[in-house]
C-alpha positions as CSV (number, residue, x, y, z in Angstrom):
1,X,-142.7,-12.7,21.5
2,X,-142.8,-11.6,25.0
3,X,-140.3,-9.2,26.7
4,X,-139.2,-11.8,28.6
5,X,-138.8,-13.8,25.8
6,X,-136.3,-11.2,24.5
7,X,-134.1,-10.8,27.6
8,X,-134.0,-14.5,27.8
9,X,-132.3,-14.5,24.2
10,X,-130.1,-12.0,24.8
11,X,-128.7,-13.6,28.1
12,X,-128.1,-17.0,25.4
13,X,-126.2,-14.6,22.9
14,X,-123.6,-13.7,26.4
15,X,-122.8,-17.0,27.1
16,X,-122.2,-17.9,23.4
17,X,-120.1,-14.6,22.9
18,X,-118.1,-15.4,25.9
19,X,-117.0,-18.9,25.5
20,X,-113.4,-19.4,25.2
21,X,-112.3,-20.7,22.0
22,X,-110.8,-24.8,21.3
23,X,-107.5,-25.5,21.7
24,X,-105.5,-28.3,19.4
25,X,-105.5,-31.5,20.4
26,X,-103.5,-33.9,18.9
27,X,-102.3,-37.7,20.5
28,X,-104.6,-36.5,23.2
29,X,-102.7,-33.4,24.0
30,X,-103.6,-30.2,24.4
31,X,-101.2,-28.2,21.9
32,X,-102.5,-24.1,23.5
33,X,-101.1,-21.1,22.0
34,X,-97.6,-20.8,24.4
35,X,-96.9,-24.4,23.5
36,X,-97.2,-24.0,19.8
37,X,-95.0,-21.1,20.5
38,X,-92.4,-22.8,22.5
39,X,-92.5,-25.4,19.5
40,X,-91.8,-23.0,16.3
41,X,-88.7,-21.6,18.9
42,X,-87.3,-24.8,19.0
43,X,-88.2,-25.7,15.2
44,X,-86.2,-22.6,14.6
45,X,-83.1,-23.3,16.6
46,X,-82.8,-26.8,15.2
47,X,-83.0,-25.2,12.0
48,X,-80.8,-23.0,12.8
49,X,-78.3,-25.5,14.0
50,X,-78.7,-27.3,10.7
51,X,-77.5,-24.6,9.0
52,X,-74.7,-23.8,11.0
53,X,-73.2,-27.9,11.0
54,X,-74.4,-28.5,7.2
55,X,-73.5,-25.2,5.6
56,X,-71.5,-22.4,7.8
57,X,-68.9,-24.9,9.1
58,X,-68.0,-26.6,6.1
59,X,-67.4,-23.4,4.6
60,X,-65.4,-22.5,7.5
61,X,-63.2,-25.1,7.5
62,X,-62.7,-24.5,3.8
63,X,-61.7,-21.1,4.7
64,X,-59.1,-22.2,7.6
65,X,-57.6,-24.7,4.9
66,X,-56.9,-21.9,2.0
67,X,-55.7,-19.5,5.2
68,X,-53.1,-22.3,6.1
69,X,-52.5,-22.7,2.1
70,X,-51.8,-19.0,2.1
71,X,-49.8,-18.8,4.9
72,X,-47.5,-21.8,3.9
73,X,-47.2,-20.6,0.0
74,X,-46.4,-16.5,1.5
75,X,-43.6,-18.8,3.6
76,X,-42.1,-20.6,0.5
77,X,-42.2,-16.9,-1.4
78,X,-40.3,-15.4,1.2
79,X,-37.6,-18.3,1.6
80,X,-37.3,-18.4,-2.0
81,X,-36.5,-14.1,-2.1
82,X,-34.1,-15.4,1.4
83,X,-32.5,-18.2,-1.3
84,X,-32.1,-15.7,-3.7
85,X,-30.2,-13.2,-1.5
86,X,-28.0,-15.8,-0.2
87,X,-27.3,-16.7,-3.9
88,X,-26.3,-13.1,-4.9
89,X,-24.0,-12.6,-1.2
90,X,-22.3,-15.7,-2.4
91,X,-21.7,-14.8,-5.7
92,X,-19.9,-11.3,-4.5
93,X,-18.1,-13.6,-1.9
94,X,-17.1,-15.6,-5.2
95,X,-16.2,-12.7,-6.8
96,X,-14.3,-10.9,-4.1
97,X,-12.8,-14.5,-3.6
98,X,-11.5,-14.4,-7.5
99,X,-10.4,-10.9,-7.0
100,X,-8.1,-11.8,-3.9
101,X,-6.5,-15.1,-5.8
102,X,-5.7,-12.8,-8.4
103,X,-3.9,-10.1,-6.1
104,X,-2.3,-12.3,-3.8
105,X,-1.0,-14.5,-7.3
106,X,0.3,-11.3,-8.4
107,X,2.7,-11.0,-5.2
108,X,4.3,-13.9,-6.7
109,X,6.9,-14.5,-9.6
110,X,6.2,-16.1,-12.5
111,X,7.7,-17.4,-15.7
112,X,8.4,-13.5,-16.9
113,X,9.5,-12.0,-13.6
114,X,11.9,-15.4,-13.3
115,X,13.7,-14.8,-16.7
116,X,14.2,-11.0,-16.4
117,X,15.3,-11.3,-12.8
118,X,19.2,-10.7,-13.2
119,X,18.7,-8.0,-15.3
120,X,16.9,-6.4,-12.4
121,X,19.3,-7.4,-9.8
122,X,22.3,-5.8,-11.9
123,X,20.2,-2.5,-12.1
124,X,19.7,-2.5,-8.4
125,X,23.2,-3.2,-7.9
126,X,23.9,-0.2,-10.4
127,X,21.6,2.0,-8.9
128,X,24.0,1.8,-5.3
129,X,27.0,3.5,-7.6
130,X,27.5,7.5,-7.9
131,X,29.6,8.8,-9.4
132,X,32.6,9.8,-7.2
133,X,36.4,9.7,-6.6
134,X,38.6,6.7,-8.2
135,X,38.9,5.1,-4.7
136,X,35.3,5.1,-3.8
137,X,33.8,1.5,-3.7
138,X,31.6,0.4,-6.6
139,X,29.0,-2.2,-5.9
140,X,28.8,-5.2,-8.1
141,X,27.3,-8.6,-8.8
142,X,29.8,-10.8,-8.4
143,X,27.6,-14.6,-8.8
144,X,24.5,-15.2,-9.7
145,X,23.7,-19.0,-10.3
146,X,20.7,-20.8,-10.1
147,X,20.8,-24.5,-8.0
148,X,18.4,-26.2,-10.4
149,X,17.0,-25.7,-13.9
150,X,13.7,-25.9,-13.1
151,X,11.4,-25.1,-10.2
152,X,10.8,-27.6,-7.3
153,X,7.7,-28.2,-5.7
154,X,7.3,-27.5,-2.3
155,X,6.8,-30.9,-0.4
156,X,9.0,-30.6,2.9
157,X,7.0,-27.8,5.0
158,X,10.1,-25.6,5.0
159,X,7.1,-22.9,4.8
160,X,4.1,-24.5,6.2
161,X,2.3,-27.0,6.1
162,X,-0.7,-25.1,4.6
163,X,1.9,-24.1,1.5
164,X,2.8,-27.6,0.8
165,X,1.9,-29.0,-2.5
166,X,0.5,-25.4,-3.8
167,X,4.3,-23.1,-4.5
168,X,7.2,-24.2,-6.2
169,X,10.4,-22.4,-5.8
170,X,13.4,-21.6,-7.4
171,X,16.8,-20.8,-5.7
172,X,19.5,-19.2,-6.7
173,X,23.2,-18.3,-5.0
174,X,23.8,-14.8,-5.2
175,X,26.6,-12.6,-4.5
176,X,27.4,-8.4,-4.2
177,X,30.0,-6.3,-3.1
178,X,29.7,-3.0,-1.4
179,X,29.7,-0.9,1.4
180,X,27.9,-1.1,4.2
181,X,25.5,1.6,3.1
182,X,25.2,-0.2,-0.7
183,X,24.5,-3.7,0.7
184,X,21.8,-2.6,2.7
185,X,20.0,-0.4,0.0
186,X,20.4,-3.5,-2.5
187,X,19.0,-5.7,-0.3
188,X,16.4,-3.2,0.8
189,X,15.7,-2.8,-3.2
190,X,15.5,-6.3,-4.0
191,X,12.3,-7.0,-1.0
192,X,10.6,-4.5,-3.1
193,X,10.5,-5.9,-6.2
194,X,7.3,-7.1,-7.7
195,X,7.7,-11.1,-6.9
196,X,7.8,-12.3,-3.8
197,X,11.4,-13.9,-3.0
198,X,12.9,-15.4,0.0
199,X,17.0,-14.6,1.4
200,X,18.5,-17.0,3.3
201,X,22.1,-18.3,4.0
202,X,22.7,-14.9,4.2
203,X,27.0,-14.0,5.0
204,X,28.7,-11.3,5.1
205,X,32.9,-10.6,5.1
206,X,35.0,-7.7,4.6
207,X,36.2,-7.7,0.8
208,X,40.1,-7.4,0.5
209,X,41.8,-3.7,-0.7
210,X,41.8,-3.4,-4.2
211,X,44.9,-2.0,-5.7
212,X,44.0,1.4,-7.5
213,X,46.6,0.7,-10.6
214,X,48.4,-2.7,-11.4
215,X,51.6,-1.3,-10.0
216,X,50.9,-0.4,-6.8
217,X,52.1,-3.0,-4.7
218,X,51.0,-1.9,-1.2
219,X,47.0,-1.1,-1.9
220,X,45.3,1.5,0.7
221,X,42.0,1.5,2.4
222,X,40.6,4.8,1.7
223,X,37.2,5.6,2.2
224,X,34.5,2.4,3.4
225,X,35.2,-0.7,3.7
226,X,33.8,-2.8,0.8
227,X,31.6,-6.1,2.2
228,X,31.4,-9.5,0.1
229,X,27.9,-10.7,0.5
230,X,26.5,-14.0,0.0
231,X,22.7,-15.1,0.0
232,X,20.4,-17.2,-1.7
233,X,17.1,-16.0,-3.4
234,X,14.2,-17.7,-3.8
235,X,11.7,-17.0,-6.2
236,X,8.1,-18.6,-5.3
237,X,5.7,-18.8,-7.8
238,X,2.1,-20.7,-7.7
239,X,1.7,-24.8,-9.0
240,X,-1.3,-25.4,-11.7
241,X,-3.7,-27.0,-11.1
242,X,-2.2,-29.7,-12.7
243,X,1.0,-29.7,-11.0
244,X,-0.6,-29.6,-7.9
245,X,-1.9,-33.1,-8.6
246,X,1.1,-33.9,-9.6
247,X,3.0,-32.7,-6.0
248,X,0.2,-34.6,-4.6
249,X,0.8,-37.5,-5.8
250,X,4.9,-37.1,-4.8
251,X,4.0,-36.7,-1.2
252,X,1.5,-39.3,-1.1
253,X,4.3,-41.7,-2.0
254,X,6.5,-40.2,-0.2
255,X,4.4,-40.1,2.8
256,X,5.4,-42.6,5.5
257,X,2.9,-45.8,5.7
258,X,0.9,-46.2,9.0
């Protein structure tokens, strides 16, 4: 081989080193390396996408749902605790209800207070005596006589219309003599006493001069006056339930027709 020979084969090897390698062809295009690049990108973001719609949302939407479902079960828990707060406040209103029926029942009379209620009235009558001279006045119970034998309903709105149907009273014609100063701390006393009672028709005229002994003839005033005074008490006391029907019923038929 021949020097020239050589360099010719060496200038072959150049152009074989240098040649640029083939590209991809497919459907008679030319697929080169930035293509094929831009082509996994978009592989990948349809993938991508894929994920997101087939997997990620779904499980999103499950987690909105049970977030609602939270939400809406934390709402019945906490009106359930506000139901059971507003069942305990109206079972102390119950209760302080009960408690008020009971004292404002015991203002009135009942059965007991009713039968021992002249005894009472002669002791507060008593109480207005002292012991002083001969002449002195001495306060007494002159009547005490009850109108009816048994306690009327209230049906005529005497007291109000509210009270109609629910009291029943019982009256009674009462009368004291005193002085001025004994008849007002009687009838002071008797407002005091436990049940609650009503005076009306109330009258009052000067009492006639007593004779001190059966043979004087001309009897002096010495010392107060003594007052007759009339009234009528009368004792209110609450209707059962039953009797409250029962007055119910009376007014109802009572009642004028429209």
């Amino acid at each position: 081989m021949t020097l020239s020979d050589d360099l010719n084969f060496a200038e072959h090897g150049g152009e074989f080193d240098s040649a640029a390698p083939a590209s991809l062809v497919i459907f008679g295009v030319t697929f080169t390396p930035q293509i094929i690049g831009i082509l996994l990108g978009v592989i990948g973001l349809a993938g991508a996408a894929y994920i997101l719609l087939n997997l990620l949302m779904p499980a999103w939407e499950s987690y909105q749902q049970q977030q609602a479902k939270s939400l809406e079960l934390q709402a019945q828990v906490a009106q359930k605790k506000a139901n059971i707060k507003q069942i305990d406040k109206v079972k102390d209103e119950l209760a302080q209800a009960k408690q008020q029926k009971v004292q404002v029942l015991g203002l009135f009379a009942n059965e007991k207070t009713s039968d021992t209620l002249l005894l009472d009235m002669n002791r507060l009558v008593e109480s207005g005596n002292t012991p002083t001279s001969i002449n002195a006045v001495r306060a007494k119970l002159n009547k005490f006589v009850p109108v009816s034998q048994k306690p009327e309903p209230i049906i005529d709105g005497s007291l109000g219309p509210l009270v109609d149907g629910k009291l029943q009273r019982s009256s009674i014609n009462a009368e004291i003599t005193g002085t001025y100063e004994q008849t007002q701390s009687i009838i002071r006393n008797i407002e005091r006493l436990q049940p609650l009672l009503i005076i009306k028709d109330y009258q009052a005229t000067l009492a006639p001069v007593e004779s001190r002994s059966p043979l004087d003839k001309t009897p002096v005033q010495v010392g107060p006056a003594a007052i007759n005074t009339s009234f009528q008490l009368q004792i209110l006391m609450p209707l059962s339930p039953e009797e409250i029907a029962a007055a119910a019923a009376a007014a109802a038929k009572t009642a004028p027709k429209k």
